[in-house]
RODO-2510 file (C-alpha; in nm, 4 decimals, decimal comma):
residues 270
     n   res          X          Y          Z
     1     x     5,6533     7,1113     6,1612
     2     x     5,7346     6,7569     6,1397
     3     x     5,9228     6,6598     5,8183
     4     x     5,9550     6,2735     5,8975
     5     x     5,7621     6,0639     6,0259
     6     x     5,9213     5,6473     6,0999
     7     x     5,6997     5,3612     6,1163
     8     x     5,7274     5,0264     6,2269
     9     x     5,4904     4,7980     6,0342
    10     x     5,3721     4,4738     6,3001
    11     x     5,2736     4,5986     6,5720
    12     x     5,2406     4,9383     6,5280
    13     x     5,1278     5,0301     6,1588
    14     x     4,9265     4,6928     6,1048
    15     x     4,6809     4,5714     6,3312
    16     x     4,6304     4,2008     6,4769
    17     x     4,5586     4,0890     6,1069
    18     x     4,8136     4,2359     5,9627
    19     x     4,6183     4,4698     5,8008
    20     x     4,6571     4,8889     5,7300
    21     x     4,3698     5,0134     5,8655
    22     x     4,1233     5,3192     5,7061
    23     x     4,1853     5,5587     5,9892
    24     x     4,5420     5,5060     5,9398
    25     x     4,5833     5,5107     5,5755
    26     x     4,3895     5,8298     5,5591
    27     x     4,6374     6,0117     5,7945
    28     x     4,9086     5,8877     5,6342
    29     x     4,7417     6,0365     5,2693
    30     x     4,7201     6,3415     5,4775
    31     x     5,1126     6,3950     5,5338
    32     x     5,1799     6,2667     5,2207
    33     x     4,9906     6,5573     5,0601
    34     x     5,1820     6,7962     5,3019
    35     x     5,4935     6,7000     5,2380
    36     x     5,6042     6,4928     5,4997
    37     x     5,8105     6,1770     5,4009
    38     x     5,6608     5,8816     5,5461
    39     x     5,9773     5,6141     5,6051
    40     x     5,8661     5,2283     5,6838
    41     x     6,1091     5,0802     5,9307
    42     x     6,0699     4,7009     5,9675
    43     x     6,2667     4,3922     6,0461
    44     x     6,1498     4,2340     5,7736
    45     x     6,3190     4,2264     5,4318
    46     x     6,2600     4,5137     5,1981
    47     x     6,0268     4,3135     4,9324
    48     x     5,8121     4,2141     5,2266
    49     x     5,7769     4,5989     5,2896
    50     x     5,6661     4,6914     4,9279
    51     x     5,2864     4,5529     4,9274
    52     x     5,2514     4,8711     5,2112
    53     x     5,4359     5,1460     5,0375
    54     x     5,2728     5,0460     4,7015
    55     x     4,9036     5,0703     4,9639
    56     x     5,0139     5,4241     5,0410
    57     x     5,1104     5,5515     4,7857
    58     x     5,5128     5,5930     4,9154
    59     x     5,8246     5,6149     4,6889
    60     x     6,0554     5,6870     4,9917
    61     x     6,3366     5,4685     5,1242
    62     x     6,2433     5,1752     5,3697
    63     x     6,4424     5,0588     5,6498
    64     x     6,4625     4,6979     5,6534
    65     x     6,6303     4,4203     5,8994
    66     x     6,6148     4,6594     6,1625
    67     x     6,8211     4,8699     5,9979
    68     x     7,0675     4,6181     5,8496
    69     x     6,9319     4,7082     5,5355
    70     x     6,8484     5,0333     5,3137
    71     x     6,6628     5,0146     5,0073
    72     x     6,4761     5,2085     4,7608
    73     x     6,1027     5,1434     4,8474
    74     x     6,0572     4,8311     4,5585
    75     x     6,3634     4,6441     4,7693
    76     x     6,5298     4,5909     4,4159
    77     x     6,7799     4,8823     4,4986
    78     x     7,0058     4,8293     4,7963
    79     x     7,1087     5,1862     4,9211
    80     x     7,3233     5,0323     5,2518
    81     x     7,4116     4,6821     5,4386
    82     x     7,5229     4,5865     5,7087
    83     x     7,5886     4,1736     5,7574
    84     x     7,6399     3,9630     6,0612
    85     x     7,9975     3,8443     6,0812
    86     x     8,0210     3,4906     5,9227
    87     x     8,1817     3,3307     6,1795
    88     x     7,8730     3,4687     6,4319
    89     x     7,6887     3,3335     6,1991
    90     x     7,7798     2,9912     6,1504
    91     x     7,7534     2,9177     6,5104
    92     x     7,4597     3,0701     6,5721
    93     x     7,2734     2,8398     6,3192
    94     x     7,5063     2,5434     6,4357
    95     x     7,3572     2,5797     6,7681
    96     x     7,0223     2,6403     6,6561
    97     x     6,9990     2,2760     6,4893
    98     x     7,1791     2,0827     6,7746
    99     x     6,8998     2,2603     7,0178
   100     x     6,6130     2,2374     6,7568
   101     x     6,5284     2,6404     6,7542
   102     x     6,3285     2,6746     6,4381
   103     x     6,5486     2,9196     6,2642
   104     x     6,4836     3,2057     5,9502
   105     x     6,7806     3,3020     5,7524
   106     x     6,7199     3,6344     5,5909
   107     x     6,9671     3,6822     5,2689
   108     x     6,8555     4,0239     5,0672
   109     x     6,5339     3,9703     4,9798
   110     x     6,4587     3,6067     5,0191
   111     x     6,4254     3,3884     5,3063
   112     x     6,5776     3,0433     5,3534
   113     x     6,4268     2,7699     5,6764
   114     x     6,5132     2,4045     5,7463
   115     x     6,1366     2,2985     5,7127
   116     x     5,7706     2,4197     5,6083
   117     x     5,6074     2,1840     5,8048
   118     x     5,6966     2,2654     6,1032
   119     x     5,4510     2,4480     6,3099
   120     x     5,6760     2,6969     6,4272
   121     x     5,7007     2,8130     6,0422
   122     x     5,2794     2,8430     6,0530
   123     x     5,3530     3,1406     6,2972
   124     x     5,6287     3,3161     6,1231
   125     x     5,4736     3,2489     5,7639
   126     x     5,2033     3,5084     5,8387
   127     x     5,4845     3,8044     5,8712
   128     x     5,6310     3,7847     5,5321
   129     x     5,5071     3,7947     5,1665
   130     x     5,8425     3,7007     5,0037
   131     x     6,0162     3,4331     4,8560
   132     x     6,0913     3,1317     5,1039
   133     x     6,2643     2,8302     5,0629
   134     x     6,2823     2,5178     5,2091
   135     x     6,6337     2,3987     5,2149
   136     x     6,6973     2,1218     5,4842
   137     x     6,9723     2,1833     5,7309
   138     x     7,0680     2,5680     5,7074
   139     x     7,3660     2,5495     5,8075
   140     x     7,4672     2,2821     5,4948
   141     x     7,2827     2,4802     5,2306
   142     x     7,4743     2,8159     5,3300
   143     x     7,7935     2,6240     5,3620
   144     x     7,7609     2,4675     5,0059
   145     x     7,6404     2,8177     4,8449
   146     x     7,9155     2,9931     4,9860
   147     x     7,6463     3,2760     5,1492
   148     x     7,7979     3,3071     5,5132
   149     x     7,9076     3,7076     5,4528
   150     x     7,5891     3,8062     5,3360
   151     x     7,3214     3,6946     5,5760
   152     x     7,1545     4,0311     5,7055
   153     x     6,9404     3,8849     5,9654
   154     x     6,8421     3,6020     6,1847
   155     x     6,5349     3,5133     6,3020
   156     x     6,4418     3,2708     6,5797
   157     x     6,0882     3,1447     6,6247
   158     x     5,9090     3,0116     6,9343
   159     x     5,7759     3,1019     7,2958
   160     x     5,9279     3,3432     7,4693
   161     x     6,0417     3,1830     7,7968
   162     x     6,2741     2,9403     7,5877
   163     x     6,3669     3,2011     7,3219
   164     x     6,4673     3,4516     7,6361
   165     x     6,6965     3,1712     7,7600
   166     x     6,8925     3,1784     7,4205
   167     x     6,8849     3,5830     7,3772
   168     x     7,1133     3,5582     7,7132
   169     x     7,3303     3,2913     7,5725
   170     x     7,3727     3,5416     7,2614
   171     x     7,4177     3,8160     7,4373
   172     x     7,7131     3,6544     7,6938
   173     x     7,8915     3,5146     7,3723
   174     x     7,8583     3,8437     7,1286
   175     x     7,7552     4,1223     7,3388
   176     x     7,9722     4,3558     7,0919
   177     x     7,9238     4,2341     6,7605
   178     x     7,5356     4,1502     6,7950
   179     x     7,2166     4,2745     6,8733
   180     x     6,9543     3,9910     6,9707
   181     x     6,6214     4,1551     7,0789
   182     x     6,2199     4,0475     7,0574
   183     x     6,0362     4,1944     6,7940
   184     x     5,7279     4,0326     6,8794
   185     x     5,7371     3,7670     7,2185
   186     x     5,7531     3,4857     6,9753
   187     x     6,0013     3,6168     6,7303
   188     x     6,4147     3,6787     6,8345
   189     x     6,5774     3,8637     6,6196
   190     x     6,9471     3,8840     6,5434
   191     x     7,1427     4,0946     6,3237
   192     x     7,4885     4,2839     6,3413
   193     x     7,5556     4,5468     6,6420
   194     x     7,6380     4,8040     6,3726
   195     x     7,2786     4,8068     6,2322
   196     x     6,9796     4,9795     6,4014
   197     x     6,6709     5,1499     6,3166
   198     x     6,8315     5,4621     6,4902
   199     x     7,1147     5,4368     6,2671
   200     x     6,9661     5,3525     5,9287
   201     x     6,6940     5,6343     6,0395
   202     x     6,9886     5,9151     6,1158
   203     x     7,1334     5,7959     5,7339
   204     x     6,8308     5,8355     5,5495
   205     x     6,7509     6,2032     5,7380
   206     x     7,0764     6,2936     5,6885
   207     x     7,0333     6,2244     5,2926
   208     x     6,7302     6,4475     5,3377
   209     x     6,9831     6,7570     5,3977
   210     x     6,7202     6,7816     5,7831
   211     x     6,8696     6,6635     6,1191
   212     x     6,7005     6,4705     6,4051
   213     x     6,4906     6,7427     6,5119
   214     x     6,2739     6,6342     6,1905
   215     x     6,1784     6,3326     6,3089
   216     x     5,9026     6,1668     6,4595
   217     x     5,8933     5,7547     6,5283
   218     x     5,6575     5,5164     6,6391
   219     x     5,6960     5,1678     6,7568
   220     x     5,6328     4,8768     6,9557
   221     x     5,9263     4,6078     7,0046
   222     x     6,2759     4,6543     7,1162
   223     x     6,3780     4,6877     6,7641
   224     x     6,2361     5,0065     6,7653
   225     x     6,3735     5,1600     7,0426
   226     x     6,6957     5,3045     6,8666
   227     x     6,4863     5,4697     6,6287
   228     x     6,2303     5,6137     6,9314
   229     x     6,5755     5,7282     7,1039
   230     x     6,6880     5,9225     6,7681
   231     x     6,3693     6,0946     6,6794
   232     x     6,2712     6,4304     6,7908
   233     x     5,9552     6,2824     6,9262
   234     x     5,9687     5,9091     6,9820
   235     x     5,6047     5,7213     7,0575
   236     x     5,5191     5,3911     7,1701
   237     x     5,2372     5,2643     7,1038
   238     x     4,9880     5,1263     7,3882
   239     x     5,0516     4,7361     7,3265
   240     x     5,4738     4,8675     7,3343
   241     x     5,6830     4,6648     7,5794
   242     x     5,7231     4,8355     7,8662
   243     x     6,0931     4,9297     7,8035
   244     x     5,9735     5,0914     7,4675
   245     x     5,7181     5,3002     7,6450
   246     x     6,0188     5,3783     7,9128
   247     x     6,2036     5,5402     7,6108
   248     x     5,9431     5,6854     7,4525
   249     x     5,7664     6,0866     7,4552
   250     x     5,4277     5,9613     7,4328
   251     x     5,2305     5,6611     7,4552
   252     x     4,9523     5,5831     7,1455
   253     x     4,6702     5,4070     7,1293
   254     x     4,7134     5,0424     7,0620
   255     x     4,8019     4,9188     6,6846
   256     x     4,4203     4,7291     6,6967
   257     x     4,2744     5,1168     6,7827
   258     x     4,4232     5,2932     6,5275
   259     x     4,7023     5,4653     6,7502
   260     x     4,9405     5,5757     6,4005
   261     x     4,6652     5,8141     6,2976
   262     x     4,5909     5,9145     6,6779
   263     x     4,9771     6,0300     6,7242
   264     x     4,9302     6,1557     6,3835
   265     x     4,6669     6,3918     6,5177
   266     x     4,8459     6,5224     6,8163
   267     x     5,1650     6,6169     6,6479
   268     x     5,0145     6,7066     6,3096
   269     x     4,6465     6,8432     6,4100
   270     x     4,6565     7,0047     6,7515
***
């Protein structure tokens, strides 16, 4: 028997609204009931996480910023952090105003961008439920608030092609102390090489007195692939990119067909 089961929330959990589906949350009740400790892994920041443990019902740790971040499951708790080096940092979001890449600073659990009007903030607003401010050039605002050693992720926003362009440019500049991958084809995100979902993952089981061998994970973005590696049994889910589904033991249904409480089923059920 299975005695953890990881979940990424967009893309895998929630469907294309964003929503936690019936089939889904009943599954989930399921384990609950049996035991089972039900971890939330997300590259979002830990408050944004809450409104979905609170749905289900969890109390367990969540694994925020791709695993830059543990907390307790409210987010008020921080439990382990890992930051992006400062100096990374500043150029990063130095280069992203000189090339106008619409940029989200993630700082514990509030969120700092350059300008709500811009449409590229329409896209990302729909992803987050917590605190965001507006704060004109990034860069200036972090500067004068002294913040540079305590920015847990990045977050670049805009179509793929362009936002591929500038994961290379990351990657040739900061291949060791980085990790720049998509979460979703419109959203880059970058946060320190030291943090993963794998890692934060092997943490929290390890606190848990079990091993890997525990452990079951599904997910859909590159994020998630650390995590998919660790696990026992690692599952993409059908709309995974294809280098997830490489990595992966099984392949889901989609997130809009339910595929959480399908896997559910064949590791739990059958």
């Amino acid at each position: 028997m299975y005695e953890i089961l990881a979940l990424d929330l967009d893309g895998t959990l929630l469907n294309e609204e964003h929503k936690l589906s019936e089939k889904n949350k009943e599954e989930l009740a399921k384990l609950k009931e049996e035991g089972v400790r039900i971890i939330l892994a997300s590259g979002r920041e830990p408050t944004s996480i809450l409104p979905y443990s609170r749905k289900l019902g969890l109390e367990e740790m969540v694994i925020g910023f791709n695993g830059g971040i543990i907390s307790d499951y409210t987010g008020e708790e921080i439990i382990y952090e890992e930051n992006i080096d400062s100096e990374i940092a500043k150029d990063i979001i130095k280069t992203c105003e000189k090339k106008d890449i619409y940029n989200v600073v993630f700082i514990r659990n509030t969120l700092y961008v350059s300008n709500k009007k811009d449409k590229r903030f329409e896209i990302f607003r729909n992803y987050s439920t917590s605190k965001i401010e507006e704060v004109g050039s990034l860069y200036n605002f972090i500067e004068k608030n002294n913040m540079w050693n305590i920015i847990g992720k990045l977050l670049q926003c805009g179509e793929n092609e362009f936002l591929s362009i500038f994961k290379k440019e990351l990657e040739r500049k900061y291949s060791e102390e980085i990790s720049a991958q998509f979460s979703l084809p419109c959203f880059l995100e970058v946060y320190s090489s030291k943090a993963s979902k794998g890692k934060a993952l092997n943490r929290i089981t390890k606190s848990y007195n079990l091993n890997r061998e525990s452990v079951v994970a599904i997910g859909d973005g590159e994020n998630d692939i650390s995590m998919i590696e660790y696990a026992k049994v690692g599952i993409a889910m059908e709309n995974a990119l294809d280098r997830v589904k490489e990595k992966s033991d099984f392949i889901t249904l989609s997130n809009s067909d339910d595929g959480v409480s399908h896997a559910i089923k064949k590791y739990w059920r059958d």
